[in-house]
N, C-alpha and C positions, 0 to 999 in steps of 0.2 A: 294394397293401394290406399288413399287416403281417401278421407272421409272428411264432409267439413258439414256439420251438426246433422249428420245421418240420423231419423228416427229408424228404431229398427224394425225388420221383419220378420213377423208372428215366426215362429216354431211352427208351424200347425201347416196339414197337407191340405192343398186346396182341393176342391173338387171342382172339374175342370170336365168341358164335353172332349171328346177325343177329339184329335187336330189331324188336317188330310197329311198324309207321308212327306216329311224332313220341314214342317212349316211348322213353329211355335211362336206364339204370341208373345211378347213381353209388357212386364208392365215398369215406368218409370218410376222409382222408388228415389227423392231428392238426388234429380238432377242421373241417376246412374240406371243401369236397363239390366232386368233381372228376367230369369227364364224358367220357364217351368222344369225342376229334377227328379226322374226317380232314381229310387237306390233301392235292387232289388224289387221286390211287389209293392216297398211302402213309398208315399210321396202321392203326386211330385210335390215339389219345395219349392223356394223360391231363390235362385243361386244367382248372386250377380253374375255379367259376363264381363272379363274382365282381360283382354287382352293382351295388357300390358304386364300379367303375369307368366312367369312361366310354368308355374304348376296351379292346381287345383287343390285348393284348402278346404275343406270342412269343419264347423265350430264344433268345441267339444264339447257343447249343446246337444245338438243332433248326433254327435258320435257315440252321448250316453244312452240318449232317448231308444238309437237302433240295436244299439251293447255291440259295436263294433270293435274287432278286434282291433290292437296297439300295433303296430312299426315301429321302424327304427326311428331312431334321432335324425335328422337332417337339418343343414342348413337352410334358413329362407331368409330370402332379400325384401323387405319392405322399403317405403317410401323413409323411413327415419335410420336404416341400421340393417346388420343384417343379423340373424342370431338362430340359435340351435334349438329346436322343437320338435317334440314328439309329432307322432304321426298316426293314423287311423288306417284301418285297411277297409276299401270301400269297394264290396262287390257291387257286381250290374250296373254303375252309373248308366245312366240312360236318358236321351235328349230324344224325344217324337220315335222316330221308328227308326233311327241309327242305333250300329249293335252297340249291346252294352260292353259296358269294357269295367274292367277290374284298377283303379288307382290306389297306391299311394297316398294318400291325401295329410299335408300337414294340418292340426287340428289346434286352431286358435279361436279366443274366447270369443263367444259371440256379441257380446257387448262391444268388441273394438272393431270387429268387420261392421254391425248393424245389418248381416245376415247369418241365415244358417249355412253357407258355403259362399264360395266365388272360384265358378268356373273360368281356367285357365288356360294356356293353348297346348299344354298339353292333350285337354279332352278336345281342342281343338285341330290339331296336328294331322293333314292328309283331308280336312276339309276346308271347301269353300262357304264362306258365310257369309250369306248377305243379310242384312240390318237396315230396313227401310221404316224410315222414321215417321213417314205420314200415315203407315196402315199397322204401326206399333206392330209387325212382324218380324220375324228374321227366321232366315231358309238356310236351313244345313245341309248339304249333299259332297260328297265324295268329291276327291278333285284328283283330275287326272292330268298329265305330264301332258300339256297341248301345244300347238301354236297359240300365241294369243289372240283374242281376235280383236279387227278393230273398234274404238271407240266411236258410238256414236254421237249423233250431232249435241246431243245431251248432256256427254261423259269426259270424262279424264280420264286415264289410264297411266297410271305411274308403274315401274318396276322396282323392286324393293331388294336389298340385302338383309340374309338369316342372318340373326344373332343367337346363339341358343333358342331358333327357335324362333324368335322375335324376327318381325320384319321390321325394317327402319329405313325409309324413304330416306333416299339422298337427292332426288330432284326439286329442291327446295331452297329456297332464297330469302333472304333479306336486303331489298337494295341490289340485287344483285351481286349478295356473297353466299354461299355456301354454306347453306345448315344443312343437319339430321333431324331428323322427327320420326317419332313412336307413336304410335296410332292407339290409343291407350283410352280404351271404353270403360276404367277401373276407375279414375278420377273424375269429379268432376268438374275441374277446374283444367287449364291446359299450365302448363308448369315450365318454367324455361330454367337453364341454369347458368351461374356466371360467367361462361363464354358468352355466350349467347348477350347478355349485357353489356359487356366491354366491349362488343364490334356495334355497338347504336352510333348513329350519325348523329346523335343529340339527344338528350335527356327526356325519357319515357316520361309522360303523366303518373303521377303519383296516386292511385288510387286504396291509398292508407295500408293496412295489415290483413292479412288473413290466417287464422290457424287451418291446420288439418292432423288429424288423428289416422294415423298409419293403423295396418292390421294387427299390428305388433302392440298396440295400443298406446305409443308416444305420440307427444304432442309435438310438431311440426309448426314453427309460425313462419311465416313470410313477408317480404314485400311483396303488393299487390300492384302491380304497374297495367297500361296500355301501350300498345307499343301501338306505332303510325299503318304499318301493312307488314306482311308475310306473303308470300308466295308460295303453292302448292301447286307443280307442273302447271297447267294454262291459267289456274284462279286465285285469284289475291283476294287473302284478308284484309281488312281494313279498318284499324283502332282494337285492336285483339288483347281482350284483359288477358293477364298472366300473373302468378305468383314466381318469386323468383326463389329458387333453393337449390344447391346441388346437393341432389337428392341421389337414391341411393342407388336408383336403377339406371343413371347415366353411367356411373362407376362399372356399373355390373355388364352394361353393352362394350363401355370402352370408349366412352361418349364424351369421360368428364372433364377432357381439355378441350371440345369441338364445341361450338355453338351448335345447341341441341334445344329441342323442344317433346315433351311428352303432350301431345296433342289428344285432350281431355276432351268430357260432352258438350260442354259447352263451345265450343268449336265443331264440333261433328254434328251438332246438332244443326247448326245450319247447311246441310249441304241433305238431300232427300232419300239419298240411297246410298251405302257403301258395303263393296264386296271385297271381302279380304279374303282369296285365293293363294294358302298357304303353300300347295305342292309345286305352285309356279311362281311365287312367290310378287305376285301382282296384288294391287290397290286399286278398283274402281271407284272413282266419286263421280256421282249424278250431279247437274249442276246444281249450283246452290239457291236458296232462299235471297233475295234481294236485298234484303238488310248485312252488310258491311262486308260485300263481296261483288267480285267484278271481276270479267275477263279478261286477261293481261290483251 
């Protein structure tokens, strides 16, 4: 996922007091929300979360540091390309008191992520995670095949389609036309791509250029626009910067002729809570912070 002038995160395992069962702290690392990892007895680390991936990378920083064994080759899809990379075999990954689990892990340099990993929804897959932004926590627990239940006076409740994995909210508008959006905790920027700009009813504000630096380590530049409102089931954005790029994970869902948005921190940011409930494949948003948001 992209990065835009990420300083990076020490190598080195924090010491941390133990956290009550499925609760971990995060802490904001430029604009993006990193969680504490262990692997095996060593750690924890500091792993971004990164939802908008579908697998779990590890740098091959920390892949030498632990002398993890190699994998296969695999493909992975960053924000600039998609390309073939070796892989790391990472026993025990472990988040708070969820079981550890054995991945995979593609092993890219750490200088391009600006961590030693970025958890993915793979290590996410068959949990519910909520991410509450005012007490800098997020709750991991098991999710199970439910009724949903309803929203309160508080909340929004969207229902989402899998994409490998990926949920992508279809209850969403512009104006009242129909977009996709990815819920995408990996960027911190929100990302629109050129559908999504040929259906404007008038010419976005120009808010100059921005680069971003994919995992892959390419440079990515953009137009930087504002778009007038977005719509998210009951709550509308309102003046929502965006970079414009068809980028590589719209391709990858099947997104890249639809007006689509990769909805980055800086848009999740303002809303106080969100639960991404994979196994039912629901989106709860608490309402939002007052600044550039209102209820339809």
């Amino acid at each position: 996922m992209p990065l835009q002038n990420v300083p990076p995160i020490p190598l080195i395992a924090a010491e941390q007091p133990p956290l009550p069962e499925d609760q971990l702290s995060f802490t904001n690392q430029a604009s993006r929300m990193t969680v504490p990892v262990s692997i095996g007895e060593r750690g924890p680390y500091e792993f971004v979360v990164d939802t908008g991936a579908q697998r779990t990378v590890v740098s091959r920083d920390l892949a030498g540091l632990l002398g993890l064994k190699s994998g296969r080759t695999v493909r992975v899809t960053a924000m600039t390309n998609q390309a073939l990379v070796g892989t790391a075999i990472v026993p025990a990954l472990k988040l708070s008191k969820t079981a550890a689990a054995t991945i995979e892990a593609p092993a890219l340099n750490q200088a391009d992520m600006g961590a030693p990993g970025m958890l993915g929804i793979d290590a996410l897959q068959g949990q519910s995670v909520s991410i509450d932004f005012d007490r800098n926590e997020m709750t991991v627990r098991p999710s199970r095949k439910r009724i949903s239940a309803p929203a309160s006076p508080n909340e929004i409740v969207v229902t989402a389609r899998s994409r490998f994995g990926q949920l992508i909210v279809t209850n969403a508008s512009y104006h009242g036309k129909h977009i996709s959006v990815v819920v995408d905790t990996g960027t911190p920027i929100t990302i629109a791509n050129r559908a999504f700009v040929a259906m404007l009813d008038h010419q976005p504000k120009s808010l100059g250029k921005v680069d971003l630096i994919s995992a892959l380590g390419q440079l990515m530049n953009a137009d930087y626009i504002a778009v007038d409102r977005i719509s998210i089931g009951g709550i509308t954005f309102h003046d929502v910067p965006m970079a414009v790029n068809d980028a590589e994970p719209f391709r990858r869902f099947d997104l890249a002729d639809q007006p689509a948005l990769l909805l980055g921190m800086d848009s999740l940011r303002l809303f106080r809570n969100i639960q991404i409930d994979f196994a039912n494949r629901e989106i709860r948003f608490s309402m939002p912070r007052p600044a550039q948001m209102a209820a339809n």
